[in-house]
N, C-alpha and C positions, 0 to 999 in steps of 0.2 A: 334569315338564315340561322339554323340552330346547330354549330359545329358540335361534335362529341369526342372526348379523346378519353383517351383511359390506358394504362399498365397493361390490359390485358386484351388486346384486340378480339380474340374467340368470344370472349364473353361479350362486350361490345355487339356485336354482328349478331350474337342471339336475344339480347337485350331487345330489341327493334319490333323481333317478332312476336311482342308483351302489350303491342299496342296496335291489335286490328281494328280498323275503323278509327282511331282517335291520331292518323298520320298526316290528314290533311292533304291539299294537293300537290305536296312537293315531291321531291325526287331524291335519292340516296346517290351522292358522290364519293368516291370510295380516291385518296390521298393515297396516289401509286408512289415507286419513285420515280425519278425523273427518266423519261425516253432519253432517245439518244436525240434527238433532233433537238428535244427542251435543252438537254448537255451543253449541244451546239451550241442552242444562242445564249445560255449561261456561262456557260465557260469557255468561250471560243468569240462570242461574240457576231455571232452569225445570222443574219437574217434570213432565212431558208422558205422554200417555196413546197409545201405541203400539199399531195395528191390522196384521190381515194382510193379503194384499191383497184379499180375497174380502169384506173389510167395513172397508174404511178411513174411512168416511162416521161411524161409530161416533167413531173416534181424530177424526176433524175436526170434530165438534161438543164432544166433551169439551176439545178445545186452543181454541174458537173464544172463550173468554172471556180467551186472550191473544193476541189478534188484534191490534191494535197491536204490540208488541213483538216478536210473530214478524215482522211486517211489518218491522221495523229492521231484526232479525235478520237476515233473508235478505239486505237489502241489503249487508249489511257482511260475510255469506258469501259473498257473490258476487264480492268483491274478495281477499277473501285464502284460500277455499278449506280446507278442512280441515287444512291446514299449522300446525305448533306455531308454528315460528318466525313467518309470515305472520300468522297467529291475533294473536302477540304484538303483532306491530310495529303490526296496528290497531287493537288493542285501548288500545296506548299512547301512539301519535301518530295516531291518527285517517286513515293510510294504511302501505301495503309499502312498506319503501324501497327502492329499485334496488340497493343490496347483498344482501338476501334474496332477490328477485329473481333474481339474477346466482349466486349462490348454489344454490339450485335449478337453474337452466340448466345451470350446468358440474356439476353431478349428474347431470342427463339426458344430458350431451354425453360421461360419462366412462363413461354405461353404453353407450351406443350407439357410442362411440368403439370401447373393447373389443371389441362384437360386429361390428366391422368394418366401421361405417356414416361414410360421408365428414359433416364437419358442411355442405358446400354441398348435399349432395344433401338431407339432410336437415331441412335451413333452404327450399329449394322444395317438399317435402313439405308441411312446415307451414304455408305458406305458402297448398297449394293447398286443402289442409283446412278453414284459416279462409277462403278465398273459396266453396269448397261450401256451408258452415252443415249440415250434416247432410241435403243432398240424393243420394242414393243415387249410388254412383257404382261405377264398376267397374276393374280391377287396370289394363285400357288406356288408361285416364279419365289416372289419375294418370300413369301413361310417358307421355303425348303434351303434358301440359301443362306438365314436367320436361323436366329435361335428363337424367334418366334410360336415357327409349327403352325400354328390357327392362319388361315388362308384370310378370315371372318377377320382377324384381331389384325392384320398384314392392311388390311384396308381399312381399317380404322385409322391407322397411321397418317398413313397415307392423306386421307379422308383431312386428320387433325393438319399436316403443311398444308394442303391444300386450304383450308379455310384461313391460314394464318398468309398464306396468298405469297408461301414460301416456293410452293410448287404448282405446275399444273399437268393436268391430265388431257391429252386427247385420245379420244376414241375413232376406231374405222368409222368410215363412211362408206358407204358402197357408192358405186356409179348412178341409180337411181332415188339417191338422196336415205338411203335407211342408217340410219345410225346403228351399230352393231357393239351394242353395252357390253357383251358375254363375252367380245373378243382381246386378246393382250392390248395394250393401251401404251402408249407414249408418254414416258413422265419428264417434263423437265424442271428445271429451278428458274424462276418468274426473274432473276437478276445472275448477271455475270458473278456480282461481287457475292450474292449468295453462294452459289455455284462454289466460288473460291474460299468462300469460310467450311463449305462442306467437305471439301477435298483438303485442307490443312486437317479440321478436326480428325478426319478419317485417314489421313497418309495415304490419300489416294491419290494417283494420278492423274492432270490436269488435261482436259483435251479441248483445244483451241473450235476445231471446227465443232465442236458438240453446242459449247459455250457460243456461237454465231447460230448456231441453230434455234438454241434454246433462246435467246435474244430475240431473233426476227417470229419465234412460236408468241412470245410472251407478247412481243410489240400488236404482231396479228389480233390476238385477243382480245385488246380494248379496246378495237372496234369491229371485231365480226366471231359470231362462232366458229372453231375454230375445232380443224379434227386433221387424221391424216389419210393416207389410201396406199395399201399393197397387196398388188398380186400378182400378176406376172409381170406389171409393171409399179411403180411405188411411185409417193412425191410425201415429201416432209411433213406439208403443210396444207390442208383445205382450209380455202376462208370460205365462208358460205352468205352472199349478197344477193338476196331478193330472190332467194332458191338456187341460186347459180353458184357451182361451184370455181372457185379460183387457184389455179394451184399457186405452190411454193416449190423451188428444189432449192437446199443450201449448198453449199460445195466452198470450201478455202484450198484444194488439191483439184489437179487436171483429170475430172470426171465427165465423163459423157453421159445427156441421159436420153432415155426413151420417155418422154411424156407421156402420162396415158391418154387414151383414146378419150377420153371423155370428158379432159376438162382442154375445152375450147379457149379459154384464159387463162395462163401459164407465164410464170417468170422464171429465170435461172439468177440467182443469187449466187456469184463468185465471188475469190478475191479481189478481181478488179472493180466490182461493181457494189456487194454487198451496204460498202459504208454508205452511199450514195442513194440508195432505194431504203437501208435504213433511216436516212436523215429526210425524204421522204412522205414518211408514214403517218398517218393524221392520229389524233391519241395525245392522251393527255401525259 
């Protein structure tokens, strides 16, 4: 096993692709931070029962006799996000102090610096992020509501959190499986505690259900691709296993949905259910 660390993660990740033919038969493991389930049995102590996505209902009745405690759980991941240091600081004063915090930020500012991203353009970025909440939006969305302007240089951006694996992007799906690149897309922040260091830098406003969404989007991810679907009816989240599409709806408010017609396998993610189907989820 050949680990690789480095100051600069971007560059890391293109490093890689320096060496076609001479990688051998191995496989690239990519050090997330921690899920919520990993959380669980780390800081909670929890031995949890882990489903795939095609029968998660299984893993959410065998966790639901620690329904309370995952209920804490997720609260206290939602503030400090899979981060060791973050983990730490709430685990031992009961909040993140604004030095881990600050901490974090000039990691993210010294990857994006390198990759040649100004930190103002990048601070209206996130800025515009956290006013979206996960509403579908498109590369000219972001340049007109920036000082930007370049639709081109908007997704560069973009482009640069996403590799730093700050953010993620889903894209529409249609009903017969076409992935539809051209269309507004879905951004969210890959961690709660990201999420919260963007909205302090930015003084923007914090929104709880966005942050459960973007959670259970991120958690999705590491093990299935992962998009959304709107049209006369919507769902948050497609995971796509073995061609089949699976939906997601999030919901932390008394929402009704109409499921679309066409995905046959369909969960409703609420507050009473959410922590439960996240603790769940298989993933590393």
């Amino acid at each position: 096993m050949l680990i690789v660390t480095g100051s600069l993660s971007l560059d890391i990740l293109k490093q890689k692709e320096r060496f076609p033919g001479r990688r051998g038969n191995g496989s690239d493991h990519v050090l997330y931070p921690l899920n919520f389930r990993t959380y669980a049995k780390v800081v909670g102590g929890l031995e949890l029962q882990e489903g795939d996505i095609d029968n998660l209902n299984a893993a959410v009745d065998a966790n639901r006799p620690y329904d309370r405690k995952l209920r804490d759980l997720l609260e206290a991941y939602m503030e400090s996000g899979g981060f060791p240091l973050a983990i730490q600081d709430k685990h031992q004063y009961g909040r993140v102090s604004p030095e881990t915090e600050r901490a974090y930020l000039d990691w993210m500012k010294g990857d994006w610096n390198k990759a040649g991203k100004s930190d103002r353009y990048m601070k209206e970025v996130f800025s515009y992020l956290c006013r979206a909440r996960g509403t579908p939006v498109s590369w000219n969305n972001i340049s007109t509501e920036t000082s930007i302007r370049s639709s081109h240089t908007a997704r560069s951006y973009i482009e640069t959190l996403e590799s730093m694996h700050a953010v993620l992007v889903l894209h529409k799906i249609k009903p017969d499986g076409q992935i539809e690149y051209k269309k507004n897309k879905k951004i969210h922040f890959t961690d709660p505690f990201i999420y919260r260091i963007a909205c302090n830098y930015t003084g923007s406003e914090y929104s709880y259900e966005w942050a459960v969404e973007a959670v259970s989007a991120a958690h999705l991810s590491r093990i299935a691709e992962t998009y959304y679907w709107r049209g006369k009816t919507e769902c948050d989240i497609v995971a796509l296993r073995d061609g089949r599409q699976i939906g997601f709806e999030i919901t932390t408010g008394v929402k009704r949905w109409k499921a679309p017609w066409h995905l046959k396998k369909r969960y409703l993610l609420d507050k009473k259910n959410v922590h439960l189907y996240l603790s769940g989820i298989q993933g590393r």
